[in-house]
C-alpha positions as CSV (number, residue, x, y, z in Angstrom):
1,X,77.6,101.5,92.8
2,X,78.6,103.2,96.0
3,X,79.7,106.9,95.4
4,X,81.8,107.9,98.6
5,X,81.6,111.5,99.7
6,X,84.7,113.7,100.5
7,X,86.6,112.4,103.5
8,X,84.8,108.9,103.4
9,X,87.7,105.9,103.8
10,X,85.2,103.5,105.9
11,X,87.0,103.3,109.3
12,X,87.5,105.2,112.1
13,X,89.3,108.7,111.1
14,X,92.0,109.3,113.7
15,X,92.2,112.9,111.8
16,X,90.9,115.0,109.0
17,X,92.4,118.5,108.2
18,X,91.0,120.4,105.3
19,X,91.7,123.5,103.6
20,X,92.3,125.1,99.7
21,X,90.2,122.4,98.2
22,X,92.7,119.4,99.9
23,X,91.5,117.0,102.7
24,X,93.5,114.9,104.3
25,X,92.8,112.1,106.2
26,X,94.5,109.5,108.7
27,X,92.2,106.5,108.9
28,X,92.1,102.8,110.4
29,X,90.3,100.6,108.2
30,X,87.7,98.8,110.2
31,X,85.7,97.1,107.6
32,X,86.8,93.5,106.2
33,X,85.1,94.2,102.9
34,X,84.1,97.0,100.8
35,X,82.4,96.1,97.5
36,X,82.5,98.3,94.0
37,X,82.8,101.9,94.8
38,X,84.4,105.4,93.6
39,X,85.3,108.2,95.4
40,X,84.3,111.8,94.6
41,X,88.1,113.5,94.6
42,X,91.2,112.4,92.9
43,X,93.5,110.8,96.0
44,X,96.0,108.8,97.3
45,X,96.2,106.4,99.5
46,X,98.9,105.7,101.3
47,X,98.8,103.0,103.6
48,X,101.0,103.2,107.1
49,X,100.3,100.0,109.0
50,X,98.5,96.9,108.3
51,X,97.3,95.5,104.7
52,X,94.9,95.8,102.5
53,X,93.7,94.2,98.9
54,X,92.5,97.0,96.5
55,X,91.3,95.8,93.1
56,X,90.3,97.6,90.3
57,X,89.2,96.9,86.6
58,X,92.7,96.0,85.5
59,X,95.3,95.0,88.7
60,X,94.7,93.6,92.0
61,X,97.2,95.6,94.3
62,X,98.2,94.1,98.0
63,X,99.0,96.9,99.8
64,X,101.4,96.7,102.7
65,X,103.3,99.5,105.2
66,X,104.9,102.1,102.8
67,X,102.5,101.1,99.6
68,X,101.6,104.3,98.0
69,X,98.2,104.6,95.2
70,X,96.4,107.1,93.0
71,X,93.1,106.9,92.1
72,X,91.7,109.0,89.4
73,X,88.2,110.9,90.4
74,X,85.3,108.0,89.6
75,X,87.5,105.2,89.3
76,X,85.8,102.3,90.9
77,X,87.3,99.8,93.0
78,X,87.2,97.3,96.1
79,X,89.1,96.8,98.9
80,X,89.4,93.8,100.8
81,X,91.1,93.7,104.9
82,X,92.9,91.2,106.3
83,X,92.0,90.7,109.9
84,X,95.1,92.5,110.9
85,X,94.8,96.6,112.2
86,X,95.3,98.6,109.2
87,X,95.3,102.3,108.8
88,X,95.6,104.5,105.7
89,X,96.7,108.4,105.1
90,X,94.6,110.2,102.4
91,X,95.4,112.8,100.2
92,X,91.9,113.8,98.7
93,X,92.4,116.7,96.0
94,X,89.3,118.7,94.7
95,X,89.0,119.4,91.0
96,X,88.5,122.9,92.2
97,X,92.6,123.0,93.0
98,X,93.4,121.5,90.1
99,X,91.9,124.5,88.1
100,X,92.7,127.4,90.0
101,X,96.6,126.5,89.7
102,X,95.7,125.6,85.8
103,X,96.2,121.8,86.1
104,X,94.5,119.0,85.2
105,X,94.5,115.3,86.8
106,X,93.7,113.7,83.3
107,X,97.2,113.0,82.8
108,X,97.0,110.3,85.8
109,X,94.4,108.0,84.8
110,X,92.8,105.0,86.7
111,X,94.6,103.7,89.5
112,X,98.2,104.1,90.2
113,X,100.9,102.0,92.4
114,X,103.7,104.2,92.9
115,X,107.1,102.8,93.5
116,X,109.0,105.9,92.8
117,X,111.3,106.2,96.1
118,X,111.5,110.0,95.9
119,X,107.7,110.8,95.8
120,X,107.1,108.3,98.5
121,X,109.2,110.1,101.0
122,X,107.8,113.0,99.7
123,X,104.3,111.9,100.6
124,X,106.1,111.0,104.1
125,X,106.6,114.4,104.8
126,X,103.2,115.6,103.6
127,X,102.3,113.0,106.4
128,X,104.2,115.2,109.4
129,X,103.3,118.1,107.9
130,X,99.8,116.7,108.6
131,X,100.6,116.2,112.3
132,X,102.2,119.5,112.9
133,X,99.8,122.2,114.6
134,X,101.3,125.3,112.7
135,X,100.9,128.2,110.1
136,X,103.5,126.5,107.7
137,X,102.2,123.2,107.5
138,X,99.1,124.1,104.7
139,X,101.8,126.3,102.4
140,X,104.1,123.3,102.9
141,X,101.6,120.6,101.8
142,X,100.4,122.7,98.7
143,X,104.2,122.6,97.7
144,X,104.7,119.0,98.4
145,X,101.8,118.1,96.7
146,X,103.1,119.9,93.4
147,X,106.6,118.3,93.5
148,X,104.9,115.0,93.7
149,X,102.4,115.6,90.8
150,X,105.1,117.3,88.5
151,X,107.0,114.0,89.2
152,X,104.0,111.7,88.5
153,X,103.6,113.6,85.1
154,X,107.3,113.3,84.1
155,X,106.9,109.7,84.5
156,X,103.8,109.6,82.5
157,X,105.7,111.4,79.8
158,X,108.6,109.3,80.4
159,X,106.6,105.7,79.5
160,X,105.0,107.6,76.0
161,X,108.6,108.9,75.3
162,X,110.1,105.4,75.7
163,X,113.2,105.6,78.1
164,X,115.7,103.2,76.9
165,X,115.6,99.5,78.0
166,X,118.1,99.7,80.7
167,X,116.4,102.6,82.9
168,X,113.4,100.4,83.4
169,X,115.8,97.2,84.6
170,X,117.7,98.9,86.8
171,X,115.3,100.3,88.2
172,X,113.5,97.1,88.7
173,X,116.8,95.6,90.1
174,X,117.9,98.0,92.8
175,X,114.1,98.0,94.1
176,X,114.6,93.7,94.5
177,X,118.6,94.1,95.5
178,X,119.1,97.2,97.2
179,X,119.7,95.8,100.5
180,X,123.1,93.4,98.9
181,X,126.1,94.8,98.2
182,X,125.9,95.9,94.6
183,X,128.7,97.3,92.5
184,X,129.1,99.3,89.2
185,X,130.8,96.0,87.2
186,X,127.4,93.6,88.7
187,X,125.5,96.4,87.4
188,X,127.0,97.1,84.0
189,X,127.3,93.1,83.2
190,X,123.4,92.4,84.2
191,X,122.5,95.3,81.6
192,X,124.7,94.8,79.1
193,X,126.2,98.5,78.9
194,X,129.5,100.2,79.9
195,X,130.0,101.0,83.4
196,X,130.8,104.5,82.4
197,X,127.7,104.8,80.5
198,X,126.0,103.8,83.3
199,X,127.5,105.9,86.0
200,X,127.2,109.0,83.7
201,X,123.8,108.2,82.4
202,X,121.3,107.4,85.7
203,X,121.5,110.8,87.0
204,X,119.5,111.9,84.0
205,X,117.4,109.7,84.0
206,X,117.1,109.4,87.9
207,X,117.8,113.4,89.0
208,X,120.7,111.8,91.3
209,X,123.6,109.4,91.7
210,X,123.5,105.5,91.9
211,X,124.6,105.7,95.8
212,X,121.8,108.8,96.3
213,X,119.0,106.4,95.1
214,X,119.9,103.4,96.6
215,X,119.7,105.0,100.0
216,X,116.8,106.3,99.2
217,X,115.7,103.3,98.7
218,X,117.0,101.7,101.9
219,X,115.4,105.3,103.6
220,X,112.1,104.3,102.1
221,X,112.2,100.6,103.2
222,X,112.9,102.0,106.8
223,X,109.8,104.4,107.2
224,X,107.7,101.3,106.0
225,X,109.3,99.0,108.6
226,X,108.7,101.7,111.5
227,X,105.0,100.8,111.9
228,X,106.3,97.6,113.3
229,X,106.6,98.5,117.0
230,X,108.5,95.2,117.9
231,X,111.4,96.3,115.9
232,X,114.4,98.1,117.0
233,X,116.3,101.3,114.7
234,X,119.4,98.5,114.9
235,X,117.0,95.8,113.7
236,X,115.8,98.0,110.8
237,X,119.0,99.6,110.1
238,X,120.6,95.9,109.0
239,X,117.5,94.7,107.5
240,X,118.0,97.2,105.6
241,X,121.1,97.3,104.3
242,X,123.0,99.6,106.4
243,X,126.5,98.9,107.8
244,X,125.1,100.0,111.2
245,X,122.6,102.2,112.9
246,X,124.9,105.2,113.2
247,X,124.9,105.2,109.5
248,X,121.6,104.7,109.4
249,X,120.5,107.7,111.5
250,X,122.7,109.9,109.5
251,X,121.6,108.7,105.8
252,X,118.1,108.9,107.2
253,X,118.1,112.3,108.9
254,X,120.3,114.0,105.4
255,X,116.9,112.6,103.2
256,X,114.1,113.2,106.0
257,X,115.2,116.5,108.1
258,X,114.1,114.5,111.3
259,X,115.8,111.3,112.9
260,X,114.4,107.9,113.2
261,X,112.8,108.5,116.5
262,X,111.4,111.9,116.1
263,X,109.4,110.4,112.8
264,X,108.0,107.8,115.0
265,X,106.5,109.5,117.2
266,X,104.8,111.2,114.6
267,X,103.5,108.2,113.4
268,X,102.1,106.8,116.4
269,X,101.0,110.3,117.8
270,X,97.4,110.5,118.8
């Protein structure tokens, strides 16, 4: 089985930056197929225009603008590419980090598809910060990174400590129906608990309100849809759920720090 070096994606790397035991890489995946193989480093992969198959011993994962995975150090798997331009960000971390800041990547085993909306947009600004030509941008990845492993553990912990019932279908729900109109009564009736339980229960179990993480949500959905050069910030603003684009740009700019149009031209900068 092939054992792929540090930096190795097969494709054309538009970008590498390395430092502290992190490389990360911006690649566009040129090969149709790439049989069994592992990769030296934990990573993820995060995959910013295009698709791509990736199958492991377990799941088969079709990967599509805005589909985020970890892959555990030597855990094998296959990728397959549509004939359609795809390109990939990389995260690789060395085991060497992991131990001078005490931490261990044994927690996250295998291969991971992440649907978490807050470490996604997390990742999205490790992204920039990986465009950005500056003294802060190394200090700032380090600390991203953290925030989106500590989060990665908790909800490692969280499936051992079984959450109750509802969390998980919720959840579920408002990732398939966060573009429709939802309200606390639809809510409460699908899951079968008091609306006031559920209004004063997600934020612990979420870290924010019902309204924060449905826009996060829709925020998420839009930075996906932005590798589509064809489609206008109106266009993605309603297909999104938004009421219009003004209220997109402002929903967008409170989770990001940047407006629509200044995080797209970071994604197609050269």
């Amino acid at each position: 089985m092939k054992h792929s070096q540090k930096g190795e994606f097969y494709g054309e790397t538009n970008k590498t930056v390395c430092f502290d035991g992190l490389t990360l890489t911006d690649t566009v995946y040129t090969h149709p197929k790439v049989e069994w193989h592992y990769h030296e480093h934990a990573y993820f992969t995060f995959i910013l225009e295009g698709n791509v198959i990736e199958g492991n011993k377990k799941e088969v994962y079709n990967c599509v603008p805005g589909s985020l995975l970890f892959h555990n150090w030597q855990d094998a798997h296959y990728n397959i590419k549509p004939d359609v331009f795809t390109r990939g960000f990389h995260l690789e971390i060395e085991k060497e980090w992991f131990d001078k800041l005490s931490l261990t990547s044994d927690v996250l085993e295998g291969s991971t598809k992440i649907s978490n909306p807050d470490i996604k947009l997390l990742m999205y600004k490790i992204f920039r910060a990986s465009k950005i030509d500056d003294g802060d941008s190394d200090l700032s990845t380090q600390t991203l990174l953290l925030e989106i492993l500590s989060k990665l553990k908790k909800s490692s912990e969280d499936v051992l400590h079984k959450n109750p019932k509802w969390v998980k279908m919720i959840d579920e729900i408002l990732h398939e129906q966060f573009t429709d109109l939802l309200t606390l009564d639809y809510l409460s009736q699908i899951l079968n608990i008091h609306p006031m339980h559920l209004s004063r229960d997600f934020s612990k179990y979420f870290n924010c309100t019902l309204g924060e993480y449905i826009r996060k949500l829709k925020v998420e959905k839009a930075l996906s849809l932005m590798s589509s050069k064809q489609q206008s910030f109106t266009e993605i603003a309603y297909q999104c759920g938004f009421s219009d684009q003004s209220h997109f740009n402002r929903c967008f700019k409170e989770i990001n720090g940047i407006n629509p149009s200044a995080h797209k031209k970071i994604l197609f900068k050269k």
